[in-house]
N, C-alpha and C positions, 0 to 999 in steps of 0.2 A: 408849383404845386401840380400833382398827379390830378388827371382829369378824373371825375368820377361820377357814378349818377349819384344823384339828391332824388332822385325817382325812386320809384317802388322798385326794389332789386328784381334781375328775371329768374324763375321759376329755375332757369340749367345754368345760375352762377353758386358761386359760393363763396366765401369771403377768403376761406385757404385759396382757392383759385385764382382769386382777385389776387393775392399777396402775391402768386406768380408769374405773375406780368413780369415780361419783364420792364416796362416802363419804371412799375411801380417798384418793383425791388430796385432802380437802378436810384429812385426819389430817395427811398428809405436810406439807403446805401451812401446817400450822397449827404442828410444828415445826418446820421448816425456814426456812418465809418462800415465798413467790409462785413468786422468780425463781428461788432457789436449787430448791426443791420442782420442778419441770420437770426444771434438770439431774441433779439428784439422780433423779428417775426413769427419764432418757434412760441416766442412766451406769450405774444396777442390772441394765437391762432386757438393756444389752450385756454385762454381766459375766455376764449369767445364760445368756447364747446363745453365750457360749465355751463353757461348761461343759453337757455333756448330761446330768452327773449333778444341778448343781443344778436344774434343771427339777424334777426329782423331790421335790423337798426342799417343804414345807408355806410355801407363802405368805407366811405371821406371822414364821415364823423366818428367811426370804431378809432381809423388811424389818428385823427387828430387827437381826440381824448388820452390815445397810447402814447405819443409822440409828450405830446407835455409830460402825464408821467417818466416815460422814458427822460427826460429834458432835466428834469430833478431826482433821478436816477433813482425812482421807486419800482417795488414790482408791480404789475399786474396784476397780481395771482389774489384772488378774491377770500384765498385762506390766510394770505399774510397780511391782508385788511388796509393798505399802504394808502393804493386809491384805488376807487373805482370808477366802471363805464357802467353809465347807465341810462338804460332807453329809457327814451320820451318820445311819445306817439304825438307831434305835430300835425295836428291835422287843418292846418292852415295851408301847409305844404304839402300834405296826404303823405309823408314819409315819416318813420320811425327814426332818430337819432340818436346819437349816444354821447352824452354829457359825462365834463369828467369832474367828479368829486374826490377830495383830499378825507383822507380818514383821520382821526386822531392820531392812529400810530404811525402814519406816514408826516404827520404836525409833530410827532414827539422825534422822528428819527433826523427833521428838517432842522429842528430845535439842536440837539444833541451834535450835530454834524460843525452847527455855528460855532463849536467851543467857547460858547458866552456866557452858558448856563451852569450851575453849580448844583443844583438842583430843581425838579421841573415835579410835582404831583395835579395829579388831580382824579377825583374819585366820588362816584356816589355816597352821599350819605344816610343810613336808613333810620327808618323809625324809633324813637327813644335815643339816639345818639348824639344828636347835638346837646349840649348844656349849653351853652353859650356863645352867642359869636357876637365881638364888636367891633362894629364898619369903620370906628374912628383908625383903631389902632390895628386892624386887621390881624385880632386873634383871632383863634377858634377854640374851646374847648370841650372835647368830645370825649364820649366812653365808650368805642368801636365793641362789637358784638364780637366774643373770641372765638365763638365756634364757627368757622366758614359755611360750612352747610347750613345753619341757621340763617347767617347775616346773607345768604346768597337769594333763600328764600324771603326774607323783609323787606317789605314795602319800601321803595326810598321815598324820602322826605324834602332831600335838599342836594346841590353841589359843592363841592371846594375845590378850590384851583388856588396853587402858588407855587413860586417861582424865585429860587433866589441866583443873582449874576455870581460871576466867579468874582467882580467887583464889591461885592457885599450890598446892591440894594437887592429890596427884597420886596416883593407885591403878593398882594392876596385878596382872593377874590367868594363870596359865597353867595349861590341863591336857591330860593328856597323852589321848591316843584310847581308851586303854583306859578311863581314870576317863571321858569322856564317852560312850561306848557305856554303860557300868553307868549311867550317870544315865540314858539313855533307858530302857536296861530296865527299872530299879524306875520311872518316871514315864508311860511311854507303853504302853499294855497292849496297844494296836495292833501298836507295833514290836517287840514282847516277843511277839507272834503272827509274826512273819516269815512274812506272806502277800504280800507286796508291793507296799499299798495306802498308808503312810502318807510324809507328809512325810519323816520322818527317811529312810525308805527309799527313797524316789525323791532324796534333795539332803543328803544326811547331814552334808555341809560347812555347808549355807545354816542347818540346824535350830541346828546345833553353835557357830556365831556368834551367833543368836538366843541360847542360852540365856547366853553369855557373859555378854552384853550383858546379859541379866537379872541376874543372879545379881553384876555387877558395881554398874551403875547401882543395885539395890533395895537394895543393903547399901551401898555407901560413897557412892553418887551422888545427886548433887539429884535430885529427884522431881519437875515439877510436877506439877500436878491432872492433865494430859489424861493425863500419863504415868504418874501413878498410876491413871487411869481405865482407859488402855490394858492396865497391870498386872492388875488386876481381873478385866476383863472375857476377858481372853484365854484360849481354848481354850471359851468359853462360847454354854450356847445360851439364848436368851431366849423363854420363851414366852409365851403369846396375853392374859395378863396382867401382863406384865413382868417377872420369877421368872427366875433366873441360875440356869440346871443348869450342873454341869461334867462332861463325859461322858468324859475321860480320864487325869482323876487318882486317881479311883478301878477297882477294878477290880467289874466287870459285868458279866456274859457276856450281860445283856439286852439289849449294843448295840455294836451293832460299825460298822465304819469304812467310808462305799461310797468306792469313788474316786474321786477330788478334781481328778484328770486336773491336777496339779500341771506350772503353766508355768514359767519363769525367760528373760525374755528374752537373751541374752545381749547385752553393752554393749561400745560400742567398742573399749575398751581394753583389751586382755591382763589388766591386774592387777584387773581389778574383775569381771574374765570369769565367776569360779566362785564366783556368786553366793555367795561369802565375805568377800570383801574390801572389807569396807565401813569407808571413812574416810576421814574428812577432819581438816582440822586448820589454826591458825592464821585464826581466826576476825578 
């Protein structure tokens, strides 16, 4: 492992300069591979110059968060929403790091990659749409709002998440806004601060599909390795000797959350608009 400071960066570094070490490009080089190890540095360097908070973030910790990424061959790029790095102002350590979080679309692309799945949805549900759901036999029945522009602006209510193997079981999973606001609170001590820094508070929909998507695929769904690795590693900071902290499943008041300046490109299509509606199906 490349030496690095965990110190407050100096004033005449900069994190592209750091990549041009040669130390460090010969580290990156030596896991990644020659050709890959360039773009791999080309695509951190631009993930890090959308974000003015990650600049601030310790060096060791940018690469580590990349490196996993990179590991489960996601991009960086905070428009294609795969995963992300995201600073946490440690002030135990008086350093900024940078944690790396799994996105839902980088869980659905982990999913799809396995060829186990036949079909994978999961999507918010708004106001007036449920009729019916039963937890015995995991139906749902619902009367989706046709006009997109309407259903984009209404309130959501509830989640759905299911999944059927190319084996034919099939799971399904739904909960209502209020059970997944209380799972952010007891689990995110940031969004349980209602300062209006964290993921769940900037895209409350996109976090709320992610945890679906956990909490379905970890208990009834095939795992592979990268997606159990992705599991692992997610909400984690790695430091300067390879050592997995998790800085928000506990509670700490030695560290708190900078912001993340959180994107979501929006995509062509109405129904995939509200960086929720991730699915595909019929593989």
């Amino acid at each position: 492992m490349v030496k690095n400071s965990l110190t407050k960066k100096e004033d005449n570094s900069s994190f592209s300069v750091y990549l041009t070490q040669s130390a460090v490009k010969e580290h990156i080089h030596k896991v990644i591979g020659g050709k890959d190890g360039d773009k791999f540095i080309t695509s951190i360097i631009s993930a890090v110059n959308q974000n003015s908070a990650l600049k601030e973030c310790t060096n060791q910790t940018i690469v580590g968060a990349a490196l996993i990424g990179q590991s489960l061959n996601l991009s960086p790029s905070p428009q294609l929403g795969q995963f992300y790095m995201v600073p946490f102002k440690n002030n135990k350590k008086g350093v900024t790091e940078a944690q790396f979080q799994i996105g839902y679309k980088g869980m659905i692309q982990l999913a799809i990659r396995s060829g186990e799945y036949k079909k994978l949805n999961v999507l918010p549900i708004k106001e007036g749409e449920l009729i019916k759901y039963d937890p015995l036999n995991e139906e749902i029945e619902v009367s989706l709002i046709e006009d997109e522009e309407i259903r984009e602006k209404a309130e959501t209510s509830g989640y759905y998440c299911m999944f059927e193997l190319v084996n034919g079981f099939k799971k399904a999973m739904y909960w209502s806004k209020k059970k997944m606001e209380s799972h952010a609170l007891k689990y995110s001590k940031g969004y349980a601060a209602k300062k209006g820094y964290t993921f769940w508070e900037k895209d409350f929909d996109a976090m709320a599909c992610k945890t679906m998507l956990r909490q379905l695929i970890s208990k009834y769904g095939i795992m592979s390795i990268d997606f159990q690795k992705a599991y692992e590693n997610d909400m984690a900071v790695i430091d300067e000797k390879g050592n997995t902290e998790y800085v928000d499943d506990v509670e700490n008041e030695e560290q708190s959350v900078v912001d993340a300046e959180y994107k979501e490109v929006k995509e062509e299509h109405p129904a995939e608009n509200s960086a929720a509606a991730a699915l595909f199906g019929g593989i």
